[in-house]
C-alpha positions in Angstrom: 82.1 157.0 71.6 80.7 160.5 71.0 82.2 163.9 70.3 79.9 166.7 71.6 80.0 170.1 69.9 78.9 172.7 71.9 78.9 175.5 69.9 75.4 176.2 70.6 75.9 176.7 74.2 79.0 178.7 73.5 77.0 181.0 71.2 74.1 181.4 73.8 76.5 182.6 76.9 77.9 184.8 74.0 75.1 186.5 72.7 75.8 185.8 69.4 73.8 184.2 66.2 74.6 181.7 64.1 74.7 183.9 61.5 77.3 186.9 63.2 79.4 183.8 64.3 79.5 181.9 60.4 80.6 185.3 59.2 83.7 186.2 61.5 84.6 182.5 61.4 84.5 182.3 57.9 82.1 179.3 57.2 78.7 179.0 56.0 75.6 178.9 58.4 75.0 174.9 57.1 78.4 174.2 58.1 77.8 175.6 61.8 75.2 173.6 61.4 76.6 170.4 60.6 79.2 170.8 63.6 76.3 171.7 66.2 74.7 168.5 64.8 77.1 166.1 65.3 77.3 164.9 62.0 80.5 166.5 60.6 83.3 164.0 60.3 86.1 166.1 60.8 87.0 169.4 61.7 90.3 171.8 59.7 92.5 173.0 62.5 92.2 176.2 60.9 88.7 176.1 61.6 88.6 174.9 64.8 91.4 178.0 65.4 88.8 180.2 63.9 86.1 179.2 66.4 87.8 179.7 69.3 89.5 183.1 68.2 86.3 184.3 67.9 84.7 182.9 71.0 87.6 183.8 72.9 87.9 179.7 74.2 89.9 177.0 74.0 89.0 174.0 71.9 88.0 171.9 74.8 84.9 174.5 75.2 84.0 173.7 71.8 84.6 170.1 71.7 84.2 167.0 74.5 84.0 163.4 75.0 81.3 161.7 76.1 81.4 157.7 76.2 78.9 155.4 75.4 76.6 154.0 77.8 
């Protein structure tokens, strides 16, 4: 099982760096880095509320499933 972050893609349709976006989210550049990575374990609620306040999405833009092969 695999859960795909796709902030990257998110940020690209937006315009936006990963540096604008860590600021009005609130979290450091490594973190955004470690969620477009796939190796964060978990993610706050509060953060994930963050993100897709300012994204204007819902948290299945930011976030899918994608099942092993």
């Amino acid at each position: 099982m695999a859960i795909v972050v796709d902030i990257d893609v998110l940020l690209a349709e937006r315009h936006m760096s990963v540096g604008e976006f860590a600021v009005a989210v609130g979290i450091t550049p490594a973190n955004i880095a470690v969620l477009k990575n796939g190796r964060a374990k978990a993610v706050r609620f509060a953060t994930l509320e963050a993100i897709c306040r300012v994204l204007e999405c819902q948290p299945g833009d930011v976030l899918r499933y994608v099942p092993d092969e």
